[in-house]
BAFI-3210 file (N, C-alpha, C; in Angstrom, 3 decimals, decimal comma, padded with zeros to 6 digits):
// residues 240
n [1|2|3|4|5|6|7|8|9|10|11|12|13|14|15|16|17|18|19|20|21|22|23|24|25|26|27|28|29|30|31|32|33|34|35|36|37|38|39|40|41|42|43|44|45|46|47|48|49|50|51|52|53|54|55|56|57|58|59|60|61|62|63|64|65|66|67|68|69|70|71|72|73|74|75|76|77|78|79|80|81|82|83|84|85|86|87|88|89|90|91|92|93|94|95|96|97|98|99|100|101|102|103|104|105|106|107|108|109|110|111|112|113|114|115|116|117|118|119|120|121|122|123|124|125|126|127|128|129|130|131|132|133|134|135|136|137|138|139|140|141|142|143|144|145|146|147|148|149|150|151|152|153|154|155|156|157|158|159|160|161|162|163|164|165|166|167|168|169|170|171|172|173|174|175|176|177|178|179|180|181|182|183|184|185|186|187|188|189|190|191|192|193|194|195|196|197|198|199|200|201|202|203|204|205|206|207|208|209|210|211|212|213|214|215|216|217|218|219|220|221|222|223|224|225|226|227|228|229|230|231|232|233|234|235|236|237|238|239|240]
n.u [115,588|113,180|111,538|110,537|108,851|108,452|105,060|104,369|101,149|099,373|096,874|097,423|095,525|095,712|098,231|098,924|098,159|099,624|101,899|102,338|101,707|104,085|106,663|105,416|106,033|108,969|109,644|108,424|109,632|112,572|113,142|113,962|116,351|117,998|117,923|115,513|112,746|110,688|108,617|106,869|104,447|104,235|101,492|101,092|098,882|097,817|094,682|093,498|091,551|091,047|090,596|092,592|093,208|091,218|091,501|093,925|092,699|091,384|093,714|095,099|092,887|093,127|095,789|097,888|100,390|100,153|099,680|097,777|098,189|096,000|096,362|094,992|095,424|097,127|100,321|102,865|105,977|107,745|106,957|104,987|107,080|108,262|105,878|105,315|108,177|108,119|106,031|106,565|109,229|107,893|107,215|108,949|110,812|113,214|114,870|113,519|112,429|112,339|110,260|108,897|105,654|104,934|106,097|108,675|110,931|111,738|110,572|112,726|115,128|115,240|116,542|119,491|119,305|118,968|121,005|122,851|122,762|123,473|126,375|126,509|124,815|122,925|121,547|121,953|119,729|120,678|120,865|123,289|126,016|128,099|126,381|123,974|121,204|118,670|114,996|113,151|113,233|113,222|115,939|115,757|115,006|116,822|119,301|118,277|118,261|120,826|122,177|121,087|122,218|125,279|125,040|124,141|126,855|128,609|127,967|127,343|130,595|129,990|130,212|128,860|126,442|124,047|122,494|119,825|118,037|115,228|114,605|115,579|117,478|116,792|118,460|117,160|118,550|119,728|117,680|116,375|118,358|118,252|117,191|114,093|112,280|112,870|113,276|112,496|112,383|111,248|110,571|113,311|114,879|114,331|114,955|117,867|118,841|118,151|120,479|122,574|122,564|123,025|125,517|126,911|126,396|128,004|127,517|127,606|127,427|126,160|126,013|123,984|123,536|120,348|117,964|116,374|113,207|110,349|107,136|104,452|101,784|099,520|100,415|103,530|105,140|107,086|107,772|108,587|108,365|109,783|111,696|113,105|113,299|115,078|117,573|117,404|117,104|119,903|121,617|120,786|121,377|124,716|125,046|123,837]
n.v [045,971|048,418|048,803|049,750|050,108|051,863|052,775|054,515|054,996|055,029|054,279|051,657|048,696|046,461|045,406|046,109|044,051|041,821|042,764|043,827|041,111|039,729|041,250|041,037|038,216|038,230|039,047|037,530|034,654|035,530|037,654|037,616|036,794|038,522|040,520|041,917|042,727|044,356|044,794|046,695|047,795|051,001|052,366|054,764|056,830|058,505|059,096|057,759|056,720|054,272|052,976|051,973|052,781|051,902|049,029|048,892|049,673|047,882|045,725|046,914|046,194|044,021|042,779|043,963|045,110|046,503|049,923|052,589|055,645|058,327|060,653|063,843|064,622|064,097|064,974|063,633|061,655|062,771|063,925|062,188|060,361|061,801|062,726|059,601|059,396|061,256|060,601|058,367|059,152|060,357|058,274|057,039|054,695|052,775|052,331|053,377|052,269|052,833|051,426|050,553|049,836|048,189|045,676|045,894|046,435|043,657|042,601|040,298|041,218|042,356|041,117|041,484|044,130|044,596|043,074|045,169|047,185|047,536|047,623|050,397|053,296|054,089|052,070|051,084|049,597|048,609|048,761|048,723|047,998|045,566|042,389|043,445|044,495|045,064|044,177|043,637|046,329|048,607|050,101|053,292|054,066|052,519|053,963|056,712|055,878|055,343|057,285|059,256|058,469|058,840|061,773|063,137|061,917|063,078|066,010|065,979|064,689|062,258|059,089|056,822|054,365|054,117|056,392|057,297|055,292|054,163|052,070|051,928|052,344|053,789|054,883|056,183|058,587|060,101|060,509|062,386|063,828|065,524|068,574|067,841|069,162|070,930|070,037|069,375|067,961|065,302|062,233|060,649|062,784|063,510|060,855|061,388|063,570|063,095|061,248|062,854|064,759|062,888|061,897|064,160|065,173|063,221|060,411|056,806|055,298|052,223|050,463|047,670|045,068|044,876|043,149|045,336|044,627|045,710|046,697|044,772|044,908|047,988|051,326|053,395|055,510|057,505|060,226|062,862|065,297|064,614|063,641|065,966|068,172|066,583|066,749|069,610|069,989|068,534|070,408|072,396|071,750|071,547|074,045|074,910]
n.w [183,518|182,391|179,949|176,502|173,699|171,222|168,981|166,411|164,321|161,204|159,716|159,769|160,106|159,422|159,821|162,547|164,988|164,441|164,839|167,409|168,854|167,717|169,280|172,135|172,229|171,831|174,082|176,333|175,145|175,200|176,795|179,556|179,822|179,407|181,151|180,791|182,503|182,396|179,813|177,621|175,234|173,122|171,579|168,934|167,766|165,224|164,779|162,776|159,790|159,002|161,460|163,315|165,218|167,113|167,358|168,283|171,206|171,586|171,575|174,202|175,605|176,213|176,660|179,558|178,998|177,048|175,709|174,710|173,146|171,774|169,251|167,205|165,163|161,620|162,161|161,668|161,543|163,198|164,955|166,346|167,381|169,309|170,885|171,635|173,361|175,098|176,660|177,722|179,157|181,291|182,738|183,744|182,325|181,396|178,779|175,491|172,695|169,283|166,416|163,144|162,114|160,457|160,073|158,475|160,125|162,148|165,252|165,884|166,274|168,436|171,364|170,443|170,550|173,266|174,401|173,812|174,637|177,226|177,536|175,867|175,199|173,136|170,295|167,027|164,667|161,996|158,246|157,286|157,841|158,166|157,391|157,642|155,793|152,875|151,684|149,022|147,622|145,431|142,646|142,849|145,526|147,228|146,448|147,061|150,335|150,879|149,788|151,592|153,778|153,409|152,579|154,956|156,552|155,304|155,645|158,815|159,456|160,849|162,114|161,831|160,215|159,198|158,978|158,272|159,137|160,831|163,196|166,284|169,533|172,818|175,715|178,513|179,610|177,366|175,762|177,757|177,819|175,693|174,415|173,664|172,487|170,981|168,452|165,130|162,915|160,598|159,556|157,596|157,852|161,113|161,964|161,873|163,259|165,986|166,357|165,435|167,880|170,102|169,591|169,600|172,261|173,779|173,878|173,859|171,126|169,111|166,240|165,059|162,865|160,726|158,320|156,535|155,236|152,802|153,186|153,148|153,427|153,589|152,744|151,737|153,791|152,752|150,894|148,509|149,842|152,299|151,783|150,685|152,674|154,628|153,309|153,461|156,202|157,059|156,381|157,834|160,308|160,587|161,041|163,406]
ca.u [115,449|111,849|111,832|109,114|108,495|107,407|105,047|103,664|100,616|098,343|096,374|098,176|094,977|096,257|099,867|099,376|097,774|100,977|103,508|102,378|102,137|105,767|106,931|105,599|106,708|109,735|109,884|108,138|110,856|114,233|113,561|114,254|117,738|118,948|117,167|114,427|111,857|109,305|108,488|105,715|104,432|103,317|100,856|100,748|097,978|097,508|093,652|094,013|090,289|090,801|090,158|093,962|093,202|089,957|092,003|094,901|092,269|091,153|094,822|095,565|091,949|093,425|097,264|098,205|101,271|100,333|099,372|097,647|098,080|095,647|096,362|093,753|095,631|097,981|101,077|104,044|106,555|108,768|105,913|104,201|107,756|108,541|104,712|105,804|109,276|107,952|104,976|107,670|109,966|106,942|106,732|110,185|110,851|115,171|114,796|112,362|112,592|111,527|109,811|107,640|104,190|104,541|107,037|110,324|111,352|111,907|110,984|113,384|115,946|115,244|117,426|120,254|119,129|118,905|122,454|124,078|122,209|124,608|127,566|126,075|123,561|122,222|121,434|121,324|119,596|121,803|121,415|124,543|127,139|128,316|125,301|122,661|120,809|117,437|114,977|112,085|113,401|113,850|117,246|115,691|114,545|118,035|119,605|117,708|118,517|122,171|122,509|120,826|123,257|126,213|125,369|124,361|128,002|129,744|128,106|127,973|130,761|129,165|131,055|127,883|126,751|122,985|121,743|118,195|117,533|114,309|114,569|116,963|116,854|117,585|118,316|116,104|119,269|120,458|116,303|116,581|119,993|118,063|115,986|112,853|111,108|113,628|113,472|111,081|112,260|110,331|110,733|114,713|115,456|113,937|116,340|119,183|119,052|118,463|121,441|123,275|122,415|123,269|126,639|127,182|126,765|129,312|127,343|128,216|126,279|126,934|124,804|124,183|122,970|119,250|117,882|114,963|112,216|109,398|106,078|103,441|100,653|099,661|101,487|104,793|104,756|108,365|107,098|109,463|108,410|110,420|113,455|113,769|113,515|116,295|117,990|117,832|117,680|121,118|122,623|121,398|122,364|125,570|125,349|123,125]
ca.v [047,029|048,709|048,911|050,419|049,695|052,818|052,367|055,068|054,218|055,889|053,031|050,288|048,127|045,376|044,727|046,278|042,861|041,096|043,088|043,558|039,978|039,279|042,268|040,263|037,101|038,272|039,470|036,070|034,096|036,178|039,201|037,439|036,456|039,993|041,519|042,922|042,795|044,559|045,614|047,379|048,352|052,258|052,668|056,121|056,737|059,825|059,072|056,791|056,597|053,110|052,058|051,320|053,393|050,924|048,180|049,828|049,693|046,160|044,614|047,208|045,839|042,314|042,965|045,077|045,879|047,472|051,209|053,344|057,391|058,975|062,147|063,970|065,102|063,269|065,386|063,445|060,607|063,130|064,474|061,261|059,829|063,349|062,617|058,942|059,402|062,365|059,622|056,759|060,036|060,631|056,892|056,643|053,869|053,212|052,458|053,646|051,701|053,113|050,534|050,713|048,729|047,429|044,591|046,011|046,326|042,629|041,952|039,298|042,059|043,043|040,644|041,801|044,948|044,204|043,119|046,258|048,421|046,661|048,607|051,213|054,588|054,105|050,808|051,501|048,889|048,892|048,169|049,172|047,454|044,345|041,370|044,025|044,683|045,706|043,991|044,407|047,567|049,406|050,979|054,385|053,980|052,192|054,963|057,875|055,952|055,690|058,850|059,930|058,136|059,594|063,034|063,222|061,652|064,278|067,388|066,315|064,518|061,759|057,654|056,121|053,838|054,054|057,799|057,681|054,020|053,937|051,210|052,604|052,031|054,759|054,666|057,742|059,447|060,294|061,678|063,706|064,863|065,742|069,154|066,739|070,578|071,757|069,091|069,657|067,095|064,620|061,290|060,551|064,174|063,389|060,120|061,753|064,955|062,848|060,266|064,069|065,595|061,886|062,024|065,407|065,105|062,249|059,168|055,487|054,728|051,394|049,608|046,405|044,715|044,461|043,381|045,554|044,330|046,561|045,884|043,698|045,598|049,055|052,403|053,678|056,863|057,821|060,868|064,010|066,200|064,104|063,549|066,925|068,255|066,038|067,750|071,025|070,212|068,415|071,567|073,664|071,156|071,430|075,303|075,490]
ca.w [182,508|181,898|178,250|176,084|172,324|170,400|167,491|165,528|163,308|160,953|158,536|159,636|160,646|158,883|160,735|164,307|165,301|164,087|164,830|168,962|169,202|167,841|169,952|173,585|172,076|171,994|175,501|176,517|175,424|175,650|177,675|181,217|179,636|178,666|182,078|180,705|182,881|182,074|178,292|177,278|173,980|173,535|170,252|168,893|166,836|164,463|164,194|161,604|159,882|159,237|162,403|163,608|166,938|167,789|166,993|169,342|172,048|171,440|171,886|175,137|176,647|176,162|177,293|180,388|178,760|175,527|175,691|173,698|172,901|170,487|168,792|167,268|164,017|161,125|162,781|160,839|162,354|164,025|166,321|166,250|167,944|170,572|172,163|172,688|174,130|176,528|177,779|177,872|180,012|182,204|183,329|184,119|181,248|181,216|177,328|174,585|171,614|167,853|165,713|162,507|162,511|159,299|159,754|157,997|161,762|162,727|166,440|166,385|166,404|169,954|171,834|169,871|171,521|175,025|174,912|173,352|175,764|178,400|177,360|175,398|175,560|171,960|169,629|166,042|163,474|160,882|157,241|156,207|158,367|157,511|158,124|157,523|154,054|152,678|150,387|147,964|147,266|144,008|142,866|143,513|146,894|147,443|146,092|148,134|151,588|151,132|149,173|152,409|155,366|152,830|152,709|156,100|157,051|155,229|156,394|159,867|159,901|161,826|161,284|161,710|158,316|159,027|159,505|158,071|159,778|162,602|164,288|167,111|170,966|173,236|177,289|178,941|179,733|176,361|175,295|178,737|177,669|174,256|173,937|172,257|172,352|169,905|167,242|164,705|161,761|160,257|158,355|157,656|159,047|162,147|162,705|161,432|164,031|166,916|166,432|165,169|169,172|170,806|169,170|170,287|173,411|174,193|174,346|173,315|170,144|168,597|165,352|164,849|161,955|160,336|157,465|156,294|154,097|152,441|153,720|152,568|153,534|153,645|151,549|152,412|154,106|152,348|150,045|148,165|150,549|153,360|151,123|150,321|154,454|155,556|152,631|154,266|157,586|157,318|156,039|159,225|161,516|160,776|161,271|164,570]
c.u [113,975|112,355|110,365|109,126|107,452|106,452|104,092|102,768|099,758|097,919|096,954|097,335|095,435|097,451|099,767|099,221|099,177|102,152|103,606|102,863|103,701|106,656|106,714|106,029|108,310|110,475|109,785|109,302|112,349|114,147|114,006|115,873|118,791|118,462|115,989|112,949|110,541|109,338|107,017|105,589|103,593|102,612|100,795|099,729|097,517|096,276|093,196|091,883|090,250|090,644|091,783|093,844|092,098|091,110|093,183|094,359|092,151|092,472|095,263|094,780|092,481|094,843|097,665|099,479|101,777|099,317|098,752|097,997|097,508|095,861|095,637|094,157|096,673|099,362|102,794|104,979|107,503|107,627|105,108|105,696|108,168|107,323|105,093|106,682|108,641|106,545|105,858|108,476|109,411|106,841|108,090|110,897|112,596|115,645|113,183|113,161|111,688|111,591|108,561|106,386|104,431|105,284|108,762|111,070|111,454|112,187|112,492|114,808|116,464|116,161|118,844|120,636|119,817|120,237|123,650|123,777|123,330|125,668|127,642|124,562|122,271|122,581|120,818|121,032|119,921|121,782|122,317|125,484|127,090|126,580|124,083|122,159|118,952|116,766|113,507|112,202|114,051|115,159|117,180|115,875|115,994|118,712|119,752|118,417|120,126|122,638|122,130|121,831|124,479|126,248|125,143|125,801|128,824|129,300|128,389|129,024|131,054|130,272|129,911|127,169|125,067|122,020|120,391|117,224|116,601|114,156|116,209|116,364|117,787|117,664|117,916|117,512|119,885|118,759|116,365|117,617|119,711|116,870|115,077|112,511|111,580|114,487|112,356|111,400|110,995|110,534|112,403|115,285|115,584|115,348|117,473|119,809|119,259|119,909|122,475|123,188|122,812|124,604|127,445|127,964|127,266|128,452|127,511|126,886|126,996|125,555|125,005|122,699|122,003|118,563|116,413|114,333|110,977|107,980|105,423|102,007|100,525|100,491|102,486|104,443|105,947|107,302|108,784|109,147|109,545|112,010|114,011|113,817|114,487|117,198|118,124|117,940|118,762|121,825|122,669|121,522|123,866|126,153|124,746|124,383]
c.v [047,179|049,226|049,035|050,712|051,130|052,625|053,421|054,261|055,099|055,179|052,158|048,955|046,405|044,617|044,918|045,063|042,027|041,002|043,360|042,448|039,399|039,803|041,516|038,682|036,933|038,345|038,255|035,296|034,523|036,845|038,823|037,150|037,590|040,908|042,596|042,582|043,323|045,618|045,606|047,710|049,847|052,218|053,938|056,339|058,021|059,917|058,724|056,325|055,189|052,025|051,708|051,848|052,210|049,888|047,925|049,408|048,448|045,604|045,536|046,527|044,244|041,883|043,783|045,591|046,523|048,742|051,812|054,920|058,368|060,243|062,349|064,435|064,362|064,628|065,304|061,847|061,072|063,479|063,118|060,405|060,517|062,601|060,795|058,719|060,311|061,295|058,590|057,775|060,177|059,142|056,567|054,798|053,760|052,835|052,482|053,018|052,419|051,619|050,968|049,707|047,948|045,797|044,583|046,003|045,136|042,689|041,051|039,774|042,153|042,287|041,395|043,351|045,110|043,912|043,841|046,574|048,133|047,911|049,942|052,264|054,083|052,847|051,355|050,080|049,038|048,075|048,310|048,653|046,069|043,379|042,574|043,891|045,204|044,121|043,927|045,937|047,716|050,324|051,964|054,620|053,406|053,256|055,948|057,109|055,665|056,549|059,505|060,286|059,061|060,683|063,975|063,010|062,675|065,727|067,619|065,990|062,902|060,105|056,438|055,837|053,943|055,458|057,671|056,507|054,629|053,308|051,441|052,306|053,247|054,457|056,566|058,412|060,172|061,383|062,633|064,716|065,924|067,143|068,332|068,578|071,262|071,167|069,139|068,975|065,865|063,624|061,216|061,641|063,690|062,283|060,403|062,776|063,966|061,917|061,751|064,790|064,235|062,126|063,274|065,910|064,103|060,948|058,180|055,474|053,802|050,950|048,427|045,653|044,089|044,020|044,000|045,046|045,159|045,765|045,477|044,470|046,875|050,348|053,035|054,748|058,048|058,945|062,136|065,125|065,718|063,843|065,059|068,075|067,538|066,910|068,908|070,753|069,585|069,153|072,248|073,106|071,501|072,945|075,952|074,718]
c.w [182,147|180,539|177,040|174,520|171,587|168,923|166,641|164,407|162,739|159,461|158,814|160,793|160,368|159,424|161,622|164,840|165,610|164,450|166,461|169,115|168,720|168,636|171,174|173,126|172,758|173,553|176,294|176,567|175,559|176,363|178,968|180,775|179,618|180,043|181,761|181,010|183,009|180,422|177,701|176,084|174,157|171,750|170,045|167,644|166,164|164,358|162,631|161,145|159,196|160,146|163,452|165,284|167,848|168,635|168,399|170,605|172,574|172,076|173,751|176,345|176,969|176,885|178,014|179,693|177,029|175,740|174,493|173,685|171,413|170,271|167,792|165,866|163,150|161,201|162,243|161,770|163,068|165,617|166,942|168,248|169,721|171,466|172,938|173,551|175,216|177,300|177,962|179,172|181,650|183,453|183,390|183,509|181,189|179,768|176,709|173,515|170,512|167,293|164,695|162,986|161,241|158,722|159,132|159,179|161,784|164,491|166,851|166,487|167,898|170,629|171,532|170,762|172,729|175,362|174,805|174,349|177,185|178,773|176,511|175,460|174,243|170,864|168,528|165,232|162,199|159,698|156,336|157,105|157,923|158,503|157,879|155,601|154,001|151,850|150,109|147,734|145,560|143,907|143,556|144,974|147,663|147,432|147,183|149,679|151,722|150,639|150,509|153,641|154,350|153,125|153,924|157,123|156,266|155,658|157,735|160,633|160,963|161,051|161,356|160,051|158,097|160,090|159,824|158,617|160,912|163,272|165,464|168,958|171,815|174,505|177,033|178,802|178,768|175,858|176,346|178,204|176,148|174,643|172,931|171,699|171,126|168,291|166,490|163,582|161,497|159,553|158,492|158,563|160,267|162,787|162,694|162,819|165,589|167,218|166,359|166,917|170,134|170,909|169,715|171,786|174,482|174,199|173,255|172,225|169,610|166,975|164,983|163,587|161,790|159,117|157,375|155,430|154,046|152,996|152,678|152,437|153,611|151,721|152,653|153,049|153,273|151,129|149,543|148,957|152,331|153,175|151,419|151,816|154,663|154,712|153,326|155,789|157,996|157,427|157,261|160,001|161,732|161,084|162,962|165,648]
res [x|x|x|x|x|x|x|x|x|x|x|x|x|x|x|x|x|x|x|x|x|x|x|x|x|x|x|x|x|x|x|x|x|x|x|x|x|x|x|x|x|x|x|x|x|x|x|x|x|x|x|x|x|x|x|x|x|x|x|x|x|x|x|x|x|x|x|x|x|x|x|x|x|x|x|x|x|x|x|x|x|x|x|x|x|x|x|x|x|x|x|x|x|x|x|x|x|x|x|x|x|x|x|x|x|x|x|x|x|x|x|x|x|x|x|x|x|x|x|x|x|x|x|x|x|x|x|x|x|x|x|x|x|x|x|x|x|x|x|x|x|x|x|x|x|x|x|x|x|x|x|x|x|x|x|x|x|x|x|x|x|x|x|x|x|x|x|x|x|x|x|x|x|x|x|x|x|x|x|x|x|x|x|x|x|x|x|x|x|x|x|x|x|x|x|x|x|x|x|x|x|x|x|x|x|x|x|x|x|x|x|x|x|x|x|x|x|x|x|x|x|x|x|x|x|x|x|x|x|x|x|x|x|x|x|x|x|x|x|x]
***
């Protein structure tokens, strides 16, 4: 299995360091067990003026199998995710993995991974099934992301417990099977639509349980302009 670690970043000079190296650790010691032979990390970098793109460069000059891709504008985390899946598409990659930089992701997830992918198209990290959970979070913020998976499961529908979750693993055939060109969400939206066009079009999605934790370093990117977009773009999903 070629397998390819997406990581959007934009300020996150502070964790990329951290969060690569747990990322080939991981591969290091489990990936020959689960068949995954070759795993790559892709960096995506918004032009981050703290340096996070240098930085980017630094760990790719040091590791053949960490990538970089700079983009030249702060773009969002839906566009940020489209440019790495279509360079992960290009390089004939048989899973792309989403992952933050900031650590709420747990590497030590990935195994867990590697062995859904077996019998399944799509691997969701799940803090809402049993064994998952969150923490350093505030009610609100609690609140907003299961007020989110909720009202996403009743417009579209959908029996999945973790909509607005990003840590997700896809096999190519399911992003091929996906107009990327004709996805234009962003932030929760963004994960919501693609798991909403997976589902769709017949394939196995399973989730398996994560716990998230808030980062340490850095600022969130979570803003009211991202809440209130999944907000509407749930509604015309369920009309297009």
């Amino acid at each position: 299995m070629k397998f390819l670690v997406v990581i959007p970043t934009f300020n996150e000079i502070e964790n990329l360091r951290g969060i690569v190296s747990l990322v080939l650790q991981q591969a290091d010691e489990r990936g020959s067990v689960y068949g995954v032979e070759d795993l790559n990390i892709l960096v995506v970098d918004d032009n981050s003026p703290d340096g996070t793109g240098a930085l980017a460069n630094e760990l790719a000059r040091g590791d053949s199998r960490v990538h970089v891709l700079h983009r030249t504008n702060k773009e969002g985390l839906g566009r940020a995710y489209i440019a790495g899946f279509n360079w992960a598409l290009e390089r004939d990659y048989d899973v792309i993995c989403e992952m933050d930089a900031d650590f709420s992701h747990d590497p030590k997830y990935l195994p867990d991974f590697w062995r859904l992918l077996k019998k399944h198209d799509v691997v969701i990290g799940s803090r809402y099934v049993e064994g998952g959970g969150v923490k350093n979070w505030g009610q609100v913020r609690k609140f907003i992301s299961r007020g989110g998976s909720a009202y996403a499961r009743a417009i579209l529908g959908l029996k999945l417990r973790d909509l607005t979750g990003g840590y997700n693993a896809w096999r190519k055939e399911v992003l091929e099977a996906i107009d990327l060109t004709s996805v234009e969400s962003e932030g929760y939206a963004f994960q919501i639509e693609l798991k909403w066009l997976a589902w769709r079009r017949g394939f196995k999605i399973v989730e398996t349980p994560i716990v998230f934790e808030d980062r340490t370093y850095g600022k969130s990117k979570m803003s009211k302009k991202i809440f209130l977009e999944a907000v509407f773009r749930v509604a015309c999903m369920r009309i297009e």
